[in-house]
Every structure is written in C-alpha cells, then in structure tokens.
MINUKOL-115405 format. One line per 10 residues: number of its first residue (from 1); for each residue x, y, z of N, C-alpha, C, O, CB. Coordinates in Angstrom, 2 decimals. Glycine has a CB too. Example, Ala and Ser with C-alpha at 12.3 -4.5 7.8 and 13.67 -1.06 7.14 Angstrom:
% residues 2
1	13.19:-5.69:7.80:12.30:-4.50:7.80:13.20:-3.30:7.80:14.24:-3.32:8.46:11.31:-4.47:9.05  12.85:-2.25:7.08:13.67:-1.06:7.14:12.90:0.03:7.87:13.41:1.14:8.04:14.08:-0.60:5.72
% end
This chain:
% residues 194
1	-2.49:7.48:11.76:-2.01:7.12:10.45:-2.97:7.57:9.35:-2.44:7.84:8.27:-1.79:5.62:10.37  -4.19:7.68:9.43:-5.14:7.91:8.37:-5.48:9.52:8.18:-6.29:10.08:7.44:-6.46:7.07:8.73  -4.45:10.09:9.20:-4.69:11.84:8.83:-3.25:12.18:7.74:-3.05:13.35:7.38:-4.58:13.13:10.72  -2.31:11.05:7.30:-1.53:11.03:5.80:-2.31:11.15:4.92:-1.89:11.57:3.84:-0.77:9.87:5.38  -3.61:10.84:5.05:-4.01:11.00:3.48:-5.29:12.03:3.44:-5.98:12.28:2.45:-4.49:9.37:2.74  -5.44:12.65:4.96:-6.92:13.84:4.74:-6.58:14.55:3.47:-5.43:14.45:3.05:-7.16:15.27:6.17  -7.35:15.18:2.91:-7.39:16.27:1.67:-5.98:16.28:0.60:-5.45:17.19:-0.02:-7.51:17.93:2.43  -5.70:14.93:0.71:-4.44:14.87:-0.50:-5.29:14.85:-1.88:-6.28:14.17:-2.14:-3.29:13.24:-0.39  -4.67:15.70:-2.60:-5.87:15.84:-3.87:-4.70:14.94:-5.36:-5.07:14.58:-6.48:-6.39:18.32:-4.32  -3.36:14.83:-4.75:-2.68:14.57:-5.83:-3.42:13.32:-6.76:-3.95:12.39:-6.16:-1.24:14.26:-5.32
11	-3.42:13.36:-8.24:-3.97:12.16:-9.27:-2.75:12.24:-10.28:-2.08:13.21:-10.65:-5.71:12.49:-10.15  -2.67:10.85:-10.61:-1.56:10.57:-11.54:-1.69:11.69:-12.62:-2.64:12.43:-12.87:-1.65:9.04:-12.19  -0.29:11.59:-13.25:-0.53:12.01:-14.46:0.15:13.94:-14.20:0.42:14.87:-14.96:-2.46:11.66:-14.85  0.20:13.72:-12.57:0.53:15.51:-12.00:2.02:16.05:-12.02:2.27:17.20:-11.67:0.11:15.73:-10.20  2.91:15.25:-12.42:4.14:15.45:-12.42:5.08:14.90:-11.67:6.19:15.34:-11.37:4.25:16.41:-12.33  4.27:13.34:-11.22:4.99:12.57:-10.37:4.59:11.09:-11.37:3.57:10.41:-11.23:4.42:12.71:-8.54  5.96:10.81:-12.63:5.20:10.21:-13.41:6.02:8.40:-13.15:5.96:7.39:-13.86:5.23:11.10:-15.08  6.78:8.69:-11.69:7.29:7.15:-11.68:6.11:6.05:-11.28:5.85:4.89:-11.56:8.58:7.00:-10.50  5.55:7.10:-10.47:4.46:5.48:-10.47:3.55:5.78:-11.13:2.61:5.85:-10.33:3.71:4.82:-9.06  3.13:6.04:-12.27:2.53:6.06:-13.30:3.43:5.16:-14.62:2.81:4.50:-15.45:2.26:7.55:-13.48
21	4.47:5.23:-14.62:5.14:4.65:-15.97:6.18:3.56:-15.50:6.37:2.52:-16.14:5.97:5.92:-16.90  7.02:3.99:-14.01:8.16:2.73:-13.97:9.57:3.18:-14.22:10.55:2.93:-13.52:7.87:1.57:-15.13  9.52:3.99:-15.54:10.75:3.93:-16.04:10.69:5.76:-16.02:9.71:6.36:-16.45:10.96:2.90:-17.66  11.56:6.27:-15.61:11.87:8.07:-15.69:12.99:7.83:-15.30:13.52:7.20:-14.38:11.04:9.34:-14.73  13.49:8.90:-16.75:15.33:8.72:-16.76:15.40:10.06:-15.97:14.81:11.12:-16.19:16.40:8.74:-18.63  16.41:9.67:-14.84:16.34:11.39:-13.99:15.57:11.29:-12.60:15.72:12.13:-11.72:15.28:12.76:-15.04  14.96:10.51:-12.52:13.65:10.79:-11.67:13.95:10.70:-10.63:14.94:9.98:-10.46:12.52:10.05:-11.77  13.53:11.12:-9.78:13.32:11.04:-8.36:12.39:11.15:-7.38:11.36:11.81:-7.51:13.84:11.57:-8.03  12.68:10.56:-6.42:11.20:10.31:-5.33:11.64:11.07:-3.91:12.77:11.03:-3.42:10.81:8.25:-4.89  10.90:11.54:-3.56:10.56:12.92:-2.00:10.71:11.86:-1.08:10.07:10.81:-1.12:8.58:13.96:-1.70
31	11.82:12.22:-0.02:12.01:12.31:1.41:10.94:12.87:2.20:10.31:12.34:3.11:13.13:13.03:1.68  10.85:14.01:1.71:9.50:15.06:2.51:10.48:15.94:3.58:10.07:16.75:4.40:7.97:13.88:3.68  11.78:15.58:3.35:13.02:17.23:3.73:13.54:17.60:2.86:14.72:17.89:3.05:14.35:17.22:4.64  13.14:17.74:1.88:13.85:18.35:1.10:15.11:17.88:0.09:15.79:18.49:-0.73:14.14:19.11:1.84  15.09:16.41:0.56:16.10:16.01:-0.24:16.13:14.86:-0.94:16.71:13.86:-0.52:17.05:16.01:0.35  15.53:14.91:-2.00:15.23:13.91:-3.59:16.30:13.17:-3.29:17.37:13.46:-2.77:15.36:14.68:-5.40  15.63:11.66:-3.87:16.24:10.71:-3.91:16.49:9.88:-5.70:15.44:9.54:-6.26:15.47:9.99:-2.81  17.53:9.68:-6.28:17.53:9.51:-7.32:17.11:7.54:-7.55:17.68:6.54:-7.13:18.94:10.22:-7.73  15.93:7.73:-8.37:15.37:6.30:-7.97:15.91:5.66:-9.00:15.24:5.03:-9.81:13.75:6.05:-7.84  17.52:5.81:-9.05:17.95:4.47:-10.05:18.95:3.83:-9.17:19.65:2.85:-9.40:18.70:4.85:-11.71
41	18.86:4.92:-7.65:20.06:4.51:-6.71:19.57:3.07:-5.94:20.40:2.23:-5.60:20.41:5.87:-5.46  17.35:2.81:-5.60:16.97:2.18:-5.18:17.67:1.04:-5.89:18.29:1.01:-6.95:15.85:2.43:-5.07  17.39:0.06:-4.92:17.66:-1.69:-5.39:16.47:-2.04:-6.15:15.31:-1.72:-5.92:17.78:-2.95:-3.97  16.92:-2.73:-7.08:16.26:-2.81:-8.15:14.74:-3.50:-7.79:13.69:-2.93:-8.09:17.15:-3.56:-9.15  14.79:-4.41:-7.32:13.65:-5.15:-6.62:12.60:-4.43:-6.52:11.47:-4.56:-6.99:13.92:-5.60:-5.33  13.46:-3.03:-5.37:11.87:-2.20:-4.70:11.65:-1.67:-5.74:10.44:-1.66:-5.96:11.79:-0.97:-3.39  12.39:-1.12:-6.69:11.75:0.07:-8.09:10.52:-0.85:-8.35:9.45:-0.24:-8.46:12.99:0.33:-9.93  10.47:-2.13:-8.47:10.02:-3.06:-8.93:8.74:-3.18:-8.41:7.69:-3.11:-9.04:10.77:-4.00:-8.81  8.96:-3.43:-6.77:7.71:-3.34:-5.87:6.94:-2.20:-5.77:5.74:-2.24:-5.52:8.01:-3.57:-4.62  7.78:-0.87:-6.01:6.90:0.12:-5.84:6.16:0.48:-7.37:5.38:1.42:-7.45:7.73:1.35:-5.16
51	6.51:-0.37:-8.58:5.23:0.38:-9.34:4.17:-1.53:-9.56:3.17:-1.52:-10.27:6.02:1.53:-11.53  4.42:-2.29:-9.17:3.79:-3.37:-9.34:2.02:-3.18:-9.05:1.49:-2.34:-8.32:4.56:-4.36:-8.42  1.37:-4.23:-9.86:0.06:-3.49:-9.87:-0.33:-5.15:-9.22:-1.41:-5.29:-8.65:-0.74:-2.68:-11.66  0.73:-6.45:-9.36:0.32:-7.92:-8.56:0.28:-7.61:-7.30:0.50:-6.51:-6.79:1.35:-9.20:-8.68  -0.08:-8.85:-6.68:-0.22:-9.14:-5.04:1.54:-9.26:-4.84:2.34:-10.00:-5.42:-1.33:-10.93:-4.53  1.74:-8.27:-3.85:3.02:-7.64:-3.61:3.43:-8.97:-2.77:4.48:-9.37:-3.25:3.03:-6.00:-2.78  2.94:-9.91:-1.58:2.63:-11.24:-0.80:3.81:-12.37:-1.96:4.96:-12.79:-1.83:0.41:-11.70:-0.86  2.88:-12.49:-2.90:3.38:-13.42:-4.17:4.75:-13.33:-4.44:5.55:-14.25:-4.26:2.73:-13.05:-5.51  5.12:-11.76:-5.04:6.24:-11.15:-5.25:7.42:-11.44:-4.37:8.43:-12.03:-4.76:5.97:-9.92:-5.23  7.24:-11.03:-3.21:8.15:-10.72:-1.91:8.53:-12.63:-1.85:9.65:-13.11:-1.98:7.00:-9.77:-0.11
61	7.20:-13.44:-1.62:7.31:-14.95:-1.34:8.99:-15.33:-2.82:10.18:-15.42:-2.52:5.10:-15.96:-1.84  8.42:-15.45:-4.13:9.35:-15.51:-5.22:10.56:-15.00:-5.04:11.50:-15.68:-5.45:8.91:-14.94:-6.27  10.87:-13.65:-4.36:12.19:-13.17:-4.47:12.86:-13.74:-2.96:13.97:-14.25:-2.90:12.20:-11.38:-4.71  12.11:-13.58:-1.96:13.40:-14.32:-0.60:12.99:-16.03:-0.49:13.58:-16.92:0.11:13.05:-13.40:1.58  11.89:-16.07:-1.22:11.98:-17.60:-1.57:11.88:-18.80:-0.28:12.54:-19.79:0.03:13.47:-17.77:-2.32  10.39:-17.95:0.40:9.56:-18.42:1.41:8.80:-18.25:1.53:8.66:-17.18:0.93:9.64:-18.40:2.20  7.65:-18.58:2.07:6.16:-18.45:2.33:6.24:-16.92:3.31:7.07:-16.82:4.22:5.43:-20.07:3.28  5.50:-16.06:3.05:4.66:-14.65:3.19:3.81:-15.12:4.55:2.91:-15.95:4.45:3.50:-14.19:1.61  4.15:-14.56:5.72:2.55:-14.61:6.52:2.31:-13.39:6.33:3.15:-12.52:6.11:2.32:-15.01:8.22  0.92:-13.24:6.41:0.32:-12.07:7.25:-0.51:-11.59:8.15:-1.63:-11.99:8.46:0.05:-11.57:6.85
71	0.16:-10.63:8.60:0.01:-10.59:10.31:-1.08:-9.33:10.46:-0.84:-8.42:9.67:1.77:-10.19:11.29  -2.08:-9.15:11.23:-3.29:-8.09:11.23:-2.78:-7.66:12.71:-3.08:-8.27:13.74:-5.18:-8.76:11.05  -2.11:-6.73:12.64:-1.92:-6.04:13.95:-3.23:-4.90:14.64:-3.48:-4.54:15.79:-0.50:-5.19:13.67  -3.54:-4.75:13.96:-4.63:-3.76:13.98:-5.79:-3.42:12.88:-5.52:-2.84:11.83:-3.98:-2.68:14.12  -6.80:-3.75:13.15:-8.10:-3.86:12.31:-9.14:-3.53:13.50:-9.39:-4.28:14.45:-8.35:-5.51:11.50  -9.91:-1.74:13.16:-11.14:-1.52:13.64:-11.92:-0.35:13.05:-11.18:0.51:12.59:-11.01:-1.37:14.96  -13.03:-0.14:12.95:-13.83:0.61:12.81:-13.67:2.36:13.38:-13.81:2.89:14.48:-14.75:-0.17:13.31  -13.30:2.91:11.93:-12.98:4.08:12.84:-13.79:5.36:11.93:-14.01:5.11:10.74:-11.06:4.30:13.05  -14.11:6.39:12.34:-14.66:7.60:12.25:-13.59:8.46:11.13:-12.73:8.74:11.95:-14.81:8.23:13.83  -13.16:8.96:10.04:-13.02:9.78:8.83:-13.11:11.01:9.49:-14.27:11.37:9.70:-14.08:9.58:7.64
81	-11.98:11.99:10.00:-11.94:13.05:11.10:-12.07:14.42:9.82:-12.43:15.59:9.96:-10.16:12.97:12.30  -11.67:13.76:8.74:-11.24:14.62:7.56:-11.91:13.74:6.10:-12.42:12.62:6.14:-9.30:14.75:7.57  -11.75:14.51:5.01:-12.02:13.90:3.59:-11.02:13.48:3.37:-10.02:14.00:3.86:-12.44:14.65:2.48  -10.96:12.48:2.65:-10.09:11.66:1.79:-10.44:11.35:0.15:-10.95:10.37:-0.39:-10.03:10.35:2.52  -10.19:12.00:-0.11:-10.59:12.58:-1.57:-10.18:11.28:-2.60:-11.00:10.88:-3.43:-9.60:14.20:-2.00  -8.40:10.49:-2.42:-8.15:9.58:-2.78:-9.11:8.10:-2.95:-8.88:7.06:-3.57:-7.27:9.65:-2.18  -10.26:8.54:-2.12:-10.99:6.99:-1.89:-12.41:7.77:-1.83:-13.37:7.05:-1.54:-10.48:5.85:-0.17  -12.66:8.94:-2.01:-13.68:9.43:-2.19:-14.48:9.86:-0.62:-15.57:10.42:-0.53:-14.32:8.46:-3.11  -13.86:9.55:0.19:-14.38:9.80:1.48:-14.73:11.18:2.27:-13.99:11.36:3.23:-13.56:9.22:2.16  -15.58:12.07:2.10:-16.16:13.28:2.54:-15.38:14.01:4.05:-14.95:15.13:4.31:-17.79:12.86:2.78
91	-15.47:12.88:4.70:-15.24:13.02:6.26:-16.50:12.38:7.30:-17.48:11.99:6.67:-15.10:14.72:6.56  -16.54:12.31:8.13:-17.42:11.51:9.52:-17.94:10.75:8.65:-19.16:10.63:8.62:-18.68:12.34:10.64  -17.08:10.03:7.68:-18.08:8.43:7.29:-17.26:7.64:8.51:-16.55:8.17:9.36:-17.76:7.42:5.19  -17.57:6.29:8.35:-17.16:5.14:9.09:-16.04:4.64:7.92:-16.38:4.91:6.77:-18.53:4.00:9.50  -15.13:4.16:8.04:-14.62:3.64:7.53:-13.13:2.06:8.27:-12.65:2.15:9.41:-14.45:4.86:6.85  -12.82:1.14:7.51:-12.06:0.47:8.65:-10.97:0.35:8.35:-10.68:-0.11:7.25:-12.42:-0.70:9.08  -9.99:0.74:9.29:-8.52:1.01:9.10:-7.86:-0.63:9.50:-8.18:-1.51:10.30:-7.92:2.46:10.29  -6.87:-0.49:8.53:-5.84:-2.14:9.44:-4.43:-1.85:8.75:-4.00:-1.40:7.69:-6.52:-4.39:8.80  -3.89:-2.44:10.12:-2.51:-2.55:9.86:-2.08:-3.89:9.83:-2.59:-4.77:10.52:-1.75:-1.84:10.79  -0.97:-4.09:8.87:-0.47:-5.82:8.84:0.80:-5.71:8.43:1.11:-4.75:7.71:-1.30:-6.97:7.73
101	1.55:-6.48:8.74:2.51:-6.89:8.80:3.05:-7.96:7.85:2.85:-9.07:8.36:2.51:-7.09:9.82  3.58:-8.04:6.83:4.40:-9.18:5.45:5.43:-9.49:6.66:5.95:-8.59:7.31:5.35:-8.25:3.47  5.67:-10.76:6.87:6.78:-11.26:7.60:6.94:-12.67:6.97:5.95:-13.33:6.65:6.54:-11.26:9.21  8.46:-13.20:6.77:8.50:-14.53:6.48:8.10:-15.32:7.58:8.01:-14.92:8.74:9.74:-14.90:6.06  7.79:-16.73:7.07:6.99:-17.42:7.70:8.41:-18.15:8.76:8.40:-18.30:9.98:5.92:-18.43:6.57  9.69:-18.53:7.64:10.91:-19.43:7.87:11.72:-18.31:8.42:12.05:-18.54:9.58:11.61:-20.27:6.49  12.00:-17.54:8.10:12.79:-16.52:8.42:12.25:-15.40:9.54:13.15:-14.85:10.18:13.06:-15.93:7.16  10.98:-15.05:9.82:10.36:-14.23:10.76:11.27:-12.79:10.51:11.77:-12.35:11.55:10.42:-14.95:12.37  11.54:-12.05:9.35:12.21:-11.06:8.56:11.05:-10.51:8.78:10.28:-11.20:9.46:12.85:-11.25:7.11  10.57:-9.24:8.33:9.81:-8.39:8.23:10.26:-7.54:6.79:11.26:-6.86:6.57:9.80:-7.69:9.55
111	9.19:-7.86:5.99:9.46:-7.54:4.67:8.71:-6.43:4.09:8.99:-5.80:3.06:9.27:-8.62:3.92  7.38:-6.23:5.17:6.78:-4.56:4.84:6.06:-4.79:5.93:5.97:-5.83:6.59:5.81:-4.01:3.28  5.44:-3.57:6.11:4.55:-3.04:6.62:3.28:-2.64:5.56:3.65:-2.29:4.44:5.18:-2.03:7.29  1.84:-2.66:5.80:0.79:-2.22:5.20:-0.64:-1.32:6.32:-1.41:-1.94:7.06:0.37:-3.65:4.43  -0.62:0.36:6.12:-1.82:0.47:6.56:-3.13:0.57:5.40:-3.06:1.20:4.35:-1.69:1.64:7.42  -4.20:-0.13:5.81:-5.52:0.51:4.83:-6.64:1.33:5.37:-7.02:1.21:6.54:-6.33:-0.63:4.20  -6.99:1.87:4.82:-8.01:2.35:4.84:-9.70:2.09:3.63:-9.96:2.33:2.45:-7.33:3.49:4.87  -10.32:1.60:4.60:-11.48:0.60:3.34:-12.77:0.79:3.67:-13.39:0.55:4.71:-11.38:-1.23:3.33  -13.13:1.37:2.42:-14.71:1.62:2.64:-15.79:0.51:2.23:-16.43:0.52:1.18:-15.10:2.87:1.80  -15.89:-0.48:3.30:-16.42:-1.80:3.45:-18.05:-1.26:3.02:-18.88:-2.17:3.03:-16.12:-2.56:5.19
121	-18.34:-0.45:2.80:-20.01:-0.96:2.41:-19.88:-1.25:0.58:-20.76:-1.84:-0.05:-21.50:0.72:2.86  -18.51:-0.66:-0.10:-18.91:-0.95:-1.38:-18.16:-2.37:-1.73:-17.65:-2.77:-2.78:-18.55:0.30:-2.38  -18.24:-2.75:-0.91:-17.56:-4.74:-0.66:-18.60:-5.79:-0.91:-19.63:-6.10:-0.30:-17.05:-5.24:1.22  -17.98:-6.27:-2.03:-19.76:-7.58:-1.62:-19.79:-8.10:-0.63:-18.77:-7.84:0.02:-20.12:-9.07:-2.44  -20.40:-8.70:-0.16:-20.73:-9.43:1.23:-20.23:-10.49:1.43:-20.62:-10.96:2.50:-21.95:-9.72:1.50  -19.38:-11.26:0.80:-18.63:-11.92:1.13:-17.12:-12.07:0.99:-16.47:-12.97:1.52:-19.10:-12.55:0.88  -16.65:-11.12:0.25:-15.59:-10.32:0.62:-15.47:-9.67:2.37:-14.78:-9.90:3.37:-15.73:-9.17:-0.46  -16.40:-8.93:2.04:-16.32:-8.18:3.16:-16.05:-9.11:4.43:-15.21:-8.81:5.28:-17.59:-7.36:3.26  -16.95:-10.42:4.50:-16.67:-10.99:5.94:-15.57:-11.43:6.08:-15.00:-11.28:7.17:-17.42:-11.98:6.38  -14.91:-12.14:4.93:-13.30:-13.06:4.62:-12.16:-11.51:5.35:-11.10:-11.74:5.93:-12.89:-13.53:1.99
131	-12.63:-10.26:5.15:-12.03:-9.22:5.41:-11.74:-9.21:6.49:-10.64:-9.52:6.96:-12.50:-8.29:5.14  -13.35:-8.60:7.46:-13.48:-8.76:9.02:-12.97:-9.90:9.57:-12.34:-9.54:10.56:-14.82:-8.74:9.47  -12.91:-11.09:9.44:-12.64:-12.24:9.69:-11.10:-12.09:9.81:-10.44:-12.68:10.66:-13.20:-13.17:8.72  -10.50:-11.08:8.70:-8.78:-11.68:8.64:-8.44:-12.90:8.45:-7.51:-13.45:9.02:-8.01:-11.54:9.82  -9.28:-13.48:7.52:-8.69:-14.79:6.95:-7.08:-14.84:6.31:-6.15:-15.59:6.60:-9.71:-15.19:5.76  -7.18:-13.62:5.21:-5.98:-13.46:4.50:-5.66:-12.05:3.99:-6.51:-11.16:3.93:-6.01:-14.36:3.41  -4.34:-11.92:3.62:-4.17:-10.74:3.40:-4.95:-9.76:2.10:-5.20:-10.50:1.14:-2.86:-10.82:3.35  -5.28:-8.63:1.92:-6.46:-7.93:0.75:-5.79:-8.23:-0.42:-6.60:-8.43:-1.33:-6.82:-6.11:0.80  -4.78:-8.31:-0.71:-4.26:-9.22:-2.21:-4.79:-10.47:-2.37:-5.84:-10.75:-2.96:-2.68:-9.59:-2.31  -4.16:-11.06:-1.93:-4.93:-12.70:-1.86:-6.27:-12.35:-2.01:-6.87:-12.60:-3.05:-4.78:-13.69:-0.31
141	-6.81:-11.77:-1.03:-8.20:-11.98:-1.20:-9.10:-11.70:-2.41:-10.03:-12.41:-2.77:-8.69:-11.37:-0.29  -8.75:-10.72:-2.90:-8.92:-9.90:-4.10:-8.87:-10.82:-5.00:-9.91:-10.93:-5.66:-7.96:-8.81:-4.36  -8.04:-11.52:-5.25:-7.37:-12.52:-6.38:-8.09:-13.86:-6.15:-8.47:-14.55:-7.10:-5.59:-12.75:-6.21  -8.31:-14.27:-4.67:-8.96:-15.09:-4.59:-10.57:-15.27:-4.98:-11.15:-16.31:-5.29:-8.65:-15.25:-3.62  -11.15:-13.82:-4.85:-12.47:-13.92:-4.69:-12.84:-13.39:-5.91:-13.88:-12.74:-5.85:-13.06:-13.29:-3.50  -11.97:-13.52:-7.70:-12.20:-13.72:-8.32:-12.69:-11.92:-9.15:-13.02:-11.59:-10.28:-12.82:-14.88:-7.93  -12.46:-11.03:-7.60:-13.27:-9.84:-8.28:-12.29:-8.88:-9.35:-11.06:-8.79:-9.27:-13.91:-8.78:-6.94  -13.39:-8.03:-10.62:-12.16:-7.35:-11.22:-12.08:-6.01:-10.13:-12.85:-5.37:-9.42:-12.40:-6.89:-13.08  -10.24:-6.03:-10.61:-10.03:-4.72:-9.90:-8.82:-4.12:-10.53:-8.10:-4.80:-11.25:-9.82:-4.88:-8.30  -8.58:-2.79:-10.28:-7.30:-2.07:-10.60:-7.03:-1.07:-9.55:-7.76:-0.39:-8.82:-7.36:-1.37:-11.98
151	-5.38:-1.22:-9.74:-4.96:-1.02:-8.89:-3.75:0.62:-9.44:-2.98:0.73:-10.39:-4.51:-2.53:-8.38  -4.06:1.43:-8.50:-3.84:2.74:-8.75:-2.72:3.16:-8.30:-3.07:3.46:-7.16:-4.72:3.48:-8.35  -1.08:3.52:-8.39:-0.49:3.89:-7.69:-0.38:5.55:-7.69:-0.16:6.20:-8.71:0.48:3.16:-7.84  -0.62:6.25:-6.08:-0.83:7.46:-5.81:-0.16:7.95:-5.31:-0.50:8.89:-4.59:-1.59:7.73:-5.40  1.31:7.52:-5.44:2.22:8.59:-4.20:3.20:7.49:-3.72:2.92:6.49:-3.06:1.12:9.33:-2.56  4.74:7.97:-4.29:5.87:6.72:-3.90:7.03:8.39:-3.05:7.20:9.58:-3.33:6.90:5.40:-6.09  7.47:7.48:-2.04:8.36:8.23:-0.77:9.34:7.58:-0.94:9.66:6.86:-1.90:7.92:8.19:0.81  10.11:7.93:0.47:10.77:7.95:1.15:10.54:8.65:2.58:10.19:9.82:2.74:11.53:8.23:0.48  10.81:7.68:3.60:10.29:7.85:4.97:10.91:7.59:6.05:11.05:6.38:6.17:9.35:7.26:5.15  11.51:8.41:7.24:12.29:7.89:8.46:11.39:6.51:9.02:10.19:6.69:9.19:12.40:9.24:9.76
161	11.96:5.13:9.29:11.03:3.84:9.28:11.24:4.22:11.13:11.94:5.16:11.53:11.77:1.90:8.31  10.58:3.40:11.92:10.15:3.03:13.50:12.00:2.47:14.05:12.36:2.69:15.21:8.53:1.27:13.57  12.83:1.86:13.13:13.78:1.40:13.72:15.18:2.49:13.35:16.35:2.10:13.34:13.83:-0.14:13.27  14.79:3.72:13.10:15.44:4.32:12.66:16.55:3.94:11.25:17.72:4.22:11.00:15.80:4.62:13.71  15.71:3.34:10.70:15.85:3.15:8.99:15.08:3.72:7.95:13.87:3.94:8.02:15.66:1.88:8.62  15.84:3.95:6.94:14.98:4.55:5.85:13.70:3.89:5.36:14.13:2.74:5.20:15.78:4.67:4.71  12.64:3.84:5.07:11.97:3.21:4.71:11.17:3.48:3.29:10.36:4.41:3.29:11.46:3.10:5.67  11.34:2.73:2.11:10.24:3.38:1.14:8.94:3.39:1.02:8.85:2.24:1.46:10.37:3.09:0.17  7.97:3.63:0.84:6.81:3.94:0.57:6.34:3.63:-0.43:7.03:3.92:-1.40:6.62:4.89:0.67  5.12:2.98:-0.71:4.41:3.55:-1.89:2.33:3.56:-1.53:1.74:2.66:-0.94:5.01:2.30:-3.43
171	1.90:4.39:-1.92:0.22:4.28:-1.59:-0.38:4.11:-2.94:0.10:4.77:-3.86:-0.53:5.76:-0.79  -1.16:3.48:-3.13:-2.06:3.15:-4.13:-3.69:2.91:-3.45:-3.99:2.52:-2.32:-1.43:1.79:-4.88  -4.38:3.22:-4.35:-5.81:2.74:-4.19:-6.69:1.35:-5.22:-6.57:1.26:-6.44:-6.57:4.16:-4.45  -7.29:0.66:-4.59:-7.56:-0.43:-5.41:-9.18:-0.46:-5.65:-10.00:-0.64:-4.75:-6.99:-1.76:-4.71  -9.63:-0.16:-7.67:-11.05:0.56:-7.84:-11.42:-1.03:-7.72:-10.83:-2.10:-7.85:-11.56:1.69:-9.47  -12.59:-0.62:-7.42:-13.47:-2.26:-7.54:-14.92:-1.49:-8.25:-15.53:-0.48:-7.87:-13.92:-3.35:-5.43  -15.16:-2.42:-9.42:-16.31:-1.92:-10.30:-16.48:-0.60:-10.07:-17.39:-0.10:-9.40:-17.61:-2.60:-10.08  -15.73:-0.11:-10.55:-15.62:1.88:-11.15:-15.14:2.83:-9.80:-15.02:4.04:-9.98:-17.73:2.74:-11.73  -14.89:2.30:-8.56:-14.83:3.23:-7.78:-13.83:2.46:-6.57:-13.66:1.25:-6.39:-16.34:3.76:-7.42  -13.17:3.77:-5.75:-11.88:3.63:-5.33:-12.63:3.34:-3.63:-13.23:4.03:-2.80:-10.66:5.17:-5.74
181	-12.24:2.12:-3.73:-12.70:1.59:-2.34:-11.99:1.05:-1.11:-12.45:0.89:0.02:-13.39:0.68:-2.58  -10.79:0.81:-1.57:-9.28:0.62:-0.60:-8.08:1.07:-0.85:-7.49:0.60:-1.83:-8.85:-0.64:-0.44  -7.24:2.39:0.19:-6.18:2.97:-0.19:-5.34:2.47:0.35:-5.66:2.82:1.49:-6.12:4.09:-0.10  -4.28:1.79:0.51:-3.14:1.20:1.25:-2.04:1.72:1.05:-1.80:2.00:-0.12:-2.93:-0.01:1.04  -0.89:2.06:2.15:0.14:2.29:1.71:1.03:1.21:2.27:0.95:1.03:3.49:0.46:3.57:1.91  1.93:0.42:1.51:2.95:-0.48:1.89:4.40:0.31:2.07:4.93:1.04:1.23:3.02:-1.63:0.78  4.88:0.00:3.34:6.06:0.39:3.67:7.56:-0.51:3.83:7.61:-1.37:4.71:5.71:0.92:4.73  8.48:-0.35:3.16:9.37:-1.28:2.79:10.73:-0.82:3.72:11.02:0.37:3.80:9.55:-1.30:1.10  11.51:-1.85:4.40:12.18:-1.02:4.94:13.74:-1.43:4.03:14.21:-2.56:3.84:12.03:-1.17:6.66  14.25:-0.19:3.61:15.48:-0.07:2.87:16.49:-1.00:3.17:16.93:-1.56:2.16:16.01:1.16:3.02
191	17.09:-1.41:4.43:18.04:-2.33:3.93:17.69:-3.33:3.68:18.45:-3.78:2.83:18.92:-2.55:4.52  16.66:-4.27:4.02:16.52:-5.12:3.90:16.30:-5.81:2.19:16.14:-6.94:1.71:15.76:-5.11:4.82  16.37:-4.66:1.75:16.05:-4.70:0.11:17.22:-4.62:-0.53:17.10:-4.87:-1.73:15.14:-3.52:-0.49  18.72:-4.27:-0.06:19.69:-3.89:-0.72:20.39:-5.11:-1.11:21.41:-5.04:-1.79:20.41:-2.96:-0.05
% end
C-alpha cells in the first residue's frame, strides 16, 4: 500500500482544484481508466467528506447517528523502499504504516477504510506513545492532544474497493508545526454513501 504514494510529486493548486476549493462547476475526479467521474453525481455527504479538513470519526458518528469504533488492523514499523515527497520522506527512512478500519459500533457497517503512513520521530512524545499504543483513532488524537495542525488534501479518486465496489478516495497529509508528518488516505465505499 505505501508504494501509492513513492515519488507522487502532485501539490495543490496543479489543476486538480476540488480538493483544494469544494465547489468546481464541471469537475471531475479520476477512476485511473480513463473514465472521469462527474463529482456532482457523488452523494452529497461524500463531496462533503472528501474535502473536510474535521475528524472525519465525528462526521461519519453525526450523519449515521452512532458511535464510530476504530479498529487498527495493522500497525508496524516499516522501511520507505522509495521517496515520498508528499511527507517529505527520501527513501530507507523508517517510517510506521497502519491500517484501520471506521466501523459502527451499533451497526458493525463499515464506513471507511484508512491507510497511514507517519513519520513518528517528528511526534512529541506523548503523542507518539497514545499512537503506538492505539489508544484512539489519529483524529481524535490530534484534537485530543490539543496540538495545532492542518490538514492538506492531496489527491481525491475513485477506486475498484476489495468487495468489488466502487470506492472513493481521498489522501491528505496532516502538517504539525510547519511540516508534513502524516499522509493518510481514507477510503469510502460508494454505496454505502448513496
């Protein structure tokens, strides 16, 4: 999963201006075959989710109107095979990848998918352990632990999903004091949004 983002050099502002602004009359978002998707066809919600800069957890909880778990399917320490330019990453750094899972708590729905990629040394130290630990999901935590941050959106899809459903996309990176230290992409799966 973390060779999606080796040497992607794209930065807002390049001619992909929905997740930069929200609103583009016309616009459309890449399949990656060739065949644009007109993003006024999305349900309104995801347009919604995919340029949101809140804890997406919060959001999702408000609209199906249940408590959010989240689930850490995968969290470990892995080797940067390539640069990642998006998060500033050269290549053979260390960096720690995790995958999680948004699922209702009442409903056991599956409401996204999230992989990251996080360069834990520019983490304060107690962030960082609440992280390793998997106490809670990196929104929450973020919000919880009081730090400033902004949040970057770098690239909104469309994607064949694992259950043979469409799935949307969106990747963003989140700067913490001047520099881009976690890239995540959340994956939404289309019907469940319609």
């Amino acid at each position: 999963m973390v060779e999606r983002y080796y040497r992607k050099t794209v930065v807002p502002g390049d001619g992909a201006p929905f997740r930069c602004e929200g609103f583009v009359r016309g616009g459309t978002i890449d399949t990656g075959a060739g065949r644009p998707v007109a993003i006024a066809t999305l349900p309104p919600f995801l347009r919604a989710l995919l340029v949101t800069d809140g804890t997406v957890t919060k959001i999702i909880e408000a609209y199906f109107w249940e408590p959010v778990v989240v689930d850490t399917l995968r969290q470990e320490f892995v080797v940067a095979g390539d640069a990642i330019p998006w998060v500033h990453i050269t290549g053979d750094e260390r960096i720690m990848v995790r995958r999680a899972r948004l699922r209702g708590a009442d409903s056991g729905r599956e409401f996204a998918h999230a992989f990251s990629v996080i360069r834990t040394e520019l983490i304060p130290a107690q962030f960082r352990k609440r992280l390793i630990d998997r106490e809670i999901g990196i929104g929450a935590l973020i919000r919880d632990s009081g730090l400033e941050s902004y949040r970057e959106v770098m690239e909104v899809g469309i994607e064949p999903d694992t259950a043979n459903d469409d799935a949307v996309f969106r990747t963003y990176r989140i700067i913490i004091a001047g520099e881009p230290v976690i890239l995540i992409t959340e994956t939404f799966p289309l019907t469940l949004y319609r």
